[in-house]
C-alpha positions in Angstrom: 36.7 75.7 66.8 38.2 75.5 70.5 40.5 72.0 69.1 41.8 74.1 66.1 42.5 77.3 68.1 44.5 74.5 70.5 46.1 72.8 67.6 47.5 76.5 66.2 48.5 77.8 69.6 50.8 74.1 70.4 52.1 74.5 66.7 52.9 78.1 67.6 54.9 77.0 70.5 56.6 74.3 68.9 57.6 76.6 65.8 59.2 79.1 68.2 60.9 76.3 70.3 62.5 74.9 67.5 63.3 78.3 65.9 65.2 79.0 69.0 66.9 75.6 69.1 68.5 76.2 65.7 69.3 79.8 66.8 70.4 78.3 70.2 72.6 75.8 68.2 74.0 78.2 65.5 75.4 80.9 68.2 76.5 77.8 70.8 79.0 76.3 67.7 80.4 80.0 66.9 80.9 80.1 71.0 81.8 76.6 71.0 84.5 77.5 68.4 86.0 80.6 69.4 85.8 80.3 72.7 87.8 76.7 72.1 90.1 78.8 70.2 90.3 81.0 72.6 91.1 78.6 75.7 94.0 76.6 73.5 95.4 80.0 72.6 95.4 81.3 76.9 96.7 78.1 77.5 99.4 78.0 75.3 100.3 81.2 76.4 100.0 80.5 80.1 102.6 77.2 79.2 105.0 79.6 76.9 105.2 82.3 79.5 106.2 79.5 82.3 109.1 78.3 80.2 110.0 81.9 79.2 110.2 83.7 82.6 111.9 86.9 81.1 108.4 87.6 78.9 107.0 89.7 82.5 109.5 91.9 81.6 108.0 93.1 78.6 104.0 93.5 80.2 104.4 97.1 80.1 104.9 97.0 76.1 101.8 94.7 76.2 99.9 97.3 77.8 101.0 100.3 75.2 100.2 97.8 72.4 96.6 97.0 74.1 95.8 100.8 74.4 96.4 100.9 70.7 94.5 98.3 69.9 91.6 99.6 71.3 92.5 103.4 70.1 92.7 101.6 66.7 89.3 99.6 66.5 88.0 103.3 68.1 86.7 101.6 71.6 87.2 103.2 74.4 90.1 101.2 76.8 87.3 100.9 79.5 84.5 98.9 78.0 84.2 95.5 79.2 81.4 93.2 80.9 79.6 96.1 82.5 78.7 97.8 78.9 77.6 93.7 78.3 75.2 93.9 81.0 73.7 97.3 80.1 73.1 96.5 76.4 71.0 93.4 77.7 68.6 95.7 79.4 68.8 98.7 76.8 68.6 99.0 72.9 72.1 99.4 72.0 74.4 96.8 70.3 77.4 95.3 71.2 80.4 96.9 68.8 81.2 93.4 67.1 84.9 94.9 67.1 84.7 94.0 70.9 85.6 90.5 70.2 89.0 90.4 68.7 90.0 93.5 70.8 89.1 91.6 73.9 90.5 88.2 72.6 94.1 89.5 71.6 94.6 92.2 74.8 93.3 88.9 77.5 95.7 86.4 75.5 98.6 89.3 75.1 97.8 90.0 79.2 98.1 86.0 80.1 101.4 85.8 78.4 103.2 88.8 79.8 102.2 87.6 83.4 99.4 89.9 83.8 97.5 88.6 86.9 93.8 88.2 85.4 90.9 85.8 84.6 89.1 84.9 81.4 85.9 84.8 82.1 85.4 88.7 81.6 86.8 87.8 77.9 84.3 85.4 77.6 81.3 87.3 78.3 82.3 89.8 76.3 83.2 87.5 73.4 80.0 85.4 73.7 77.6 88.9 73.7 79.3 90.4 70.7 78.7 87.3 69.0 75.4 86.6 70.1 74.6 90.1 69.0 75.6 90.0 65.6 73.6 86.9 65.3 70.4 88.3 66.5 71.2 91.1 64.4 71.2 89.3 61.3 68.4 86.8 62.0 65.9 89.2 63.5 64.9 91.2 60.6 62.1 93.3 62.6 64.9 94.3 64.5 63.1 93.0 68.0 65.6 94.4 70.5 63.9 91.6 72.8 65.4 88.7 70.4 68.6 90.2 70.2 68.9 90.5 74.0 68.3 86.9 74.5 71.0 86.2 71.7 73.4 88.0 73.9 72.4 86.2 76.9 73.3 82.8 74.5 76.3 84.1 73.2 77.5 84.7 76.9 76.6 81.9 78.1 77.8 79.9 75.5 81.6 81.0 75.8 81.2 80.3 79.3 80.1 77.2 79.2 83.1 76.3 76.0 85.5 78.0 78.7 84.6 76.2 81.8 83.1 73.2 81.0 80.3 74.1 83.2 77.5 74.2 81.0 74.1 74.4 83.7 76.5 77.0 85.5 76.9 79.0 82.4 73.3 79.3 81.5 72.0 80.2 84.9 74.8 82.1 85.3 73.9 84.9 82.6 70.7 85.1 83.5 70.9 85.3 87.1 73.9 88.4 87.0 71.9 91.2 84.9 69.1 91.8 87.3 69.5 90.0 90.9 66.2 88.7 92.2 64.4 88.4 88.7 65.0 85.5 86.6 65.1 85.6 82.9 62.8 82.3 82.5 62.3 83.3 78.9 66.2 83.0 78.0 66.4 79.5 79.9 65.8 77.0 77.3 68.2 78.9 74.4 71.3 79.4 77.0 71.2 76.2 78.1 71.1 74.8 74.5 73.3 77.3 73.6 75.9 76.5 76.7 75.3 72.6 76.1 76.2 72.8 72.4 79.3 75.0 72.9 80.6 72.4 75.3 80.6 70.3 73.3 82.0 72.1 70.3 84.8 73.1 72.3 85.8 69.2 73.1 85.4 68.2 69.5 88.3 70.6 69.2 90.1 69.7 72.1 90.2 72.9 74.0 91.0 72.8 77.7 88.4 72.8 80.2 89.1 74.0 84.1 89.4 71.0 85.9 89.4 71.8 90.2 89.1 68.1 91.6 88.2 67.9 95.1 88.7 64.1 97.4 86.2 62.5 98.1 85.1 61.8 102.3 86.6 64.4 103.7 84.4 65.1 106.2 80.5 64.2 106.7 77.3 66.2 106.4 75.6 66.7 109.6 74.6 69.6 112.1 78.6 70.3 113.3 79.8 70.5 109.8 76.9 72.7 108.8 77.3 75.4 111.7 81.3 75.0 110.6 80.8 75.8 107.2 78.1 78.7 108.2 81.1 80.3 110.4 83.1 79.9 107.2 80.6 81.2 104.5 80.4 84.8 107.4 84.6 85.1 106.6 83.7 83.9 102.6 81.2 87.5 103.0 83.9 89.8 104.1 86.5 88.5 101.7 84.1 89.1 99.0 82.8 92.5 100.2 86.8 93.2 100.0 87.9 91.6 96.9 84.8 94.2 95.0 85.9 97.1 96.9 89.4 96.7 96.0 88.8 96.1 92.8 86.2 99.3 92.2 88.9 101.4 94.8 91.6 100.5 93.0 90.3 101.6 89.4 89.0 104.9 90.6 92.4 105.7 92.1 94.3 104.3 89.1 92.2 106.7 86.9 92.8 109.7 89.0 95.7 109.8 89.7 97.3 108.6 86.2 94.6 109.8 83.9 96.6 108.9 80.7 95.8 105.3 79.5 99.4 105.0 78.2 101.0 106.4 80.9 98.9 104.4 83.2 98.9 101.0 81.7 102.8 101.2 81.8 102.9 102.1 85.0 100.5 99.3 86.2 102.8 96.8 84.0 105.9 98.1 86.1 104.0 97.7 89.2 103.7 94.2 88.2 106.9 93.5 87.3 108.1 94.8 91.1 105.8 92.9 92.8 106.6 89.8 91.5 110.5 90.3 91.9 108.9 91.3 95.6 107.7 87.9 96.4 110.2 85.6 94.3 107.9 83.9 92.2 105.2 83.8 89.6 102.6 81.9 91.3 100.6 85.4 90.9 101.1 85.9 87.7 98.3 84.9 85.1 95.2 83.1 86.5 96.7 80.7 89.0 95.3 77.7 88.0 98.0 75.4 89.6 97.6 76.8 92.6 93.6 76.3 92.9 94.5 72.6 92.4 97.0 73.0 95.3 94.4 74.6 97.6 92.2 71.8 96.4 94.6 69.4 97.9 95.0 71.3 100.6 98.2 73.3 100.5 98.2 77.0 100.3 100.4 79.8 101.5 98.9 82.1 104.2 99.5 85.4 102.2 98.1 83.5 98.6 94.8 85.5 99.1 96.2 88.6 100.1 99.2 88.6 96.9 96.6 87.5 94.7 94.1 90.5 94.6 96.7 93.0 95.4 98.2 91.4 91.5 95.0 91.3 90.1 93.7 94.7 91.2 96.9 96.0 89.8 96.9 94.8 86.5 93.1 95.1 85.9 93.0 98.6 87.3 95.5 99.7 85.2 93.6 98.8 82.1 94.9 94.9 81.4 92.4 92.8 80.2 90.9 89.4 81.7 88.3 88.7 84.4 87.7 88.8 88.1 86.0 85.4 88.4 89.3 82.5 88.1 90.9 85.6 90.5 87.7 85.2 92.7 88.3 81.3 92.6 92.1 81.5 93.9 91.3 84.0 96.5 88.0 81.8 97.8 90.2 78.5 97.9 93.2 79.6 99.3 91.7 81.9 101.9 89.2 78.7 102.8 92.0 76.6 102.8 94.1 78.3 105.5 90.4 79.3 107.4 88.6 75.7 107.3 91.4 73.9 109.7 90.8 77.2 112.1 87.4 75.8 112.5 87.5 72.1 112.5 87.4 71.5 108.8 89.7 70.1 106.3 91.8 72.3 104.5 90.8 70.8 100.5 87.1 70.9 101.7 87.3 74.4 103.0 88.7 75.6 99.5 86.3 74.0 97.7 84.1 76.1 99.7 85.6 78.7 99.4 86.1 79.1 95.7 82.0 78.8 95.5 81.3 80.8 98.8 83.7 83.7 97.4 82.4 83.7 93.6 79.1 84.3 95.1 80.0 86.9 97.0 81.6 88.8 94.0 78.4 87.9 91.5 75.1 87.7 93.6 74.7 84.0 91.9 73.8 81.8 94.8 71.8 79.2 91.8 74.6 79.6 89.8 77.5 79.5 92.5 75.4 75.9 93.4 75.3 74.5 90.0 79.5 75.4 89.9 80.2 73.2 93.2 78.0 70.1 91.6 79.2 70.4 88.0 83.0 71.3 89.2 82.9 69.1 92.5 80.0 66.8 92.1 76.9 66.6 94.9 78.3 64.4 97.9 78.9 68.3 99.7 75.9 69.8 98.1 74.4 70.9 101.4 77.5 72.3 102.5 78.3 74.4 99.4 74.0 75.2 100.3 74.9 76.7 103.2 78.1 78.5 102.2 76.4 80.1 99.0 73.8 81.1 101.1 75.3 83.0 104.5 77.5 84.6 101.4 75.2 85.9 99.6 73.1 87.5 102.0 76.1 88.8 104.5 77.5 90.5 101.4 74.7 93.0 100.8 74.6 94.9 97.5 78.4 94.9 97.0 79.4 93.1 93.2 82.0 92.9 90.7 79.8 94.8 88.5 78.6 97.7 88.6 76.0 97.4 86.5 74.0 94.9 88.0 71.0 95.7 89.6 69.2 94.5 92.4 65.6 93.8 92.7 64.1 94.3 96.4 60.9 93.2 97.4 59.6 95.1 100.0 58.3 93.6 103.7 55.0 95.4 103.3 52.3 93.8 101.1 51.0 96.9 99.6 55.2 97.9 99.2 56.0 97.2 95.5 59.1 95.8 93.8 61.8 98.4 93.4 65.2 98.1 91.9 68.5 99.8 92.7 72.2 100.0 91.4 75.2 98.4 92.7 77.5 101.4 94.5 81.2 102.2 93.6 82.5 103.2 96.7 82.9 101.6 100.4 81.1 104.0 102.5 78.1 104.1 100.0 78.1 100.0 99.8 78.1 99.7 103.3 75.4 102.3 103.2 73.3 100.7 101.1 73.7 97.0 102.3 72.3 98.5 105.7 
């Protein structure tokens, strides 16, 4: 009786492991697809808008024709990864008319020099999808299922965006709740991530490439206590970039209350600050020059220019990301830092570029996956160190303000409790004290 009992329970688990490896499979090749799709077509418009100057000029007509879109398909102008986040922890559905509003207004934003990511496309892209999957395979309508169908969708356009496929699985389930680990969702994102990468190859869609030299310094007790010093400034930068970010919506809002009015304005703004500076190194999402930092050439003012840009055009309502933002401010900033403290300039903006995206996302597993997938592990104990003294100097501030974060109490009889991320400085500061 106990051996048959045995025998049912390991069939069980093998029926639901290789339910969830087709389901895994299924949502990673839609990923893999649009999200290929979705890279050629940012790309191409990031290589037409560099031979065609003169498009910045029209961002502001962007904008109007992105508040339509969204007026159109009846979603309100502020969704974006935030609502994501929520409906992984709630019962609500992702509107499946997310996806192509988010996929046109992020390709429309790239080409008119809007200074933005793509990331924030892709996790919105990937949970829509991942939703209507788990909506139409779960017919007990298990909000449970469809939650972890989400997580695979987002992880899945990730992974088909970056490349990065053990970054994108961890990466999803690390971000919804800090300090609790979705264990259960493992094994389907990180078929789902691994099977997207893949598809988006097969199609020949673009993957971010950041290389970084080889030998640039060694790993012992000086370069450790250099890179500590360095993750401390990595902290602050990212405690600034997400109260810039959150400041700079909330005024935005207030002050021009009209989404028309205000995503024209924002599109100006743009337009002036690039004729200010005398180039479009800030336009778009700056991939050139990461690879510059990377080699160790960066302006002083690059990280200052480049969130001022980015919390322009995403405060006034353009569409995008904050991560590949995240990655130019971390590299260049820990480019012009490192040689301040003994280290190489390329190696600090490696370090950077992790140290500051964990900052931003409260990912340290993730943020250490990124350096060995995007970097490889010969600095492993370095980009340690960074992700750590980052993640813990930079408190409860995030990109997100959604995301919660679970504290365990000193006490043993103290239990668990969870709190939101804040909006403002003085309550962030507050709260990280």
């Amino acid at each position: 009786m106990k051996l048959k009992q045995m025998l049912i329970r390991v069939w069980h688990y093998i029926g639901r492991f290789l339910a969830w490896l087709v389901v895994a499979g299924l949502i990673g090749s839609l990923c893999g697809l649009v999200g290929g799709g979705f890279a050629m077509a940012v790309e191409w418009a990031t290589h037409f808008r560099g031979e065609n100057g003169w498009l910045v000029y029209l961002l502001p007509v962007g904008g109007l024709l992105i508040v339509g879109l969204y007026r159109v398909m009846k979603l309100p102008l502020s969704i974006g990864t935030d609502r994501i986040i929520e409906t992984v922890r709630s019962q609500e559905r992702v509107p499946i008319l997310m996806a192509p509003a988010i996929f046109a207004s992020t390709v429309l934003t790239h080409l008119l020099g809007g200074s933005a990511g793509r990331e924030g496309a892709a996790l919105q892209l990937g949970g829509s999808i991942g939703s209507a999957v788990g909506c139409i395979g779960c017919r007990k309508n298990r909000s449970d299922v469809r939650r972890i169908c989400e997580l695979c969708g987002m992880a899945a356009l990730f992974s088909a965006l970056f490349g990065t496929p053990m970054t994108a699985a961890v990466f999803v389930l690390e971000i919804i709740e800090v300090g609790r680990f979705n264990t259960r969702g493992l094994m389907p994102c990180m078929a789902a991530a691994v099977m997207a990468s893949v598809v988006a190859k097969l199609i020949g869609a673009p993957a971010e490439a950041f290389p970084l030299a080889a030998g640039l310094a060694p790993v012992n007790g000086v370069t450790a206590l250099q890179t500590a010093g360095l993750g401390v400034v990595f902290a602050v930068m990212a405690m600034v970039f997400c109260t810039v970010m959150h400041t700079g919506g909330k005024w935005m809002r207030r002050w021009l209350p009209n989404e028309w009015i205000r995503i024209a304005v924002g599109g100006l703004a743009v337009i002036g600050l690039t004729l200010l500076v005398g180039c479009r190194d800030y336009n778009g999402g700056g991939a050139h020059t990461i690879v510059e930092a990377l080699a160790g050439h960066a302006k002083p003012e690059a990280f200052a220019l480049k969130l001022l840009f980015t919390a322009v055009t995403l405060s006034a309502g353009y569409k995008g990301g904050e991560i590949v933002p995240s990655f130019f401010v971390g590299s260049t900033l820990g480019c012009v830092a490192a040689p301040l403290l003994g280290l190489p300039a390329a190696l600090g903006a490696g370090l950077g570029l992790v140290g500051v995206f964990c900052g931003v996302t409260n990912a340290p597993l993730a943020s250490l996956l990124l350096s060995v997938e995007l970097f490889g592990g010969e600095y492993l104990p370095l980009f340690g160190i960074v992700a750590a003294v980052s993640f813990m100097l930079s408190g409860h501030f995030s990109l997100y303000h959604s995301q919660l974060f679970a504290q365990q109490g000193l006490g043993e009889d103290e239990e668990p409790a969870v709190s939101a991320k804040t909006d403002g400085m003085a309550e962030q500061v507050e709260e990280a004290a």
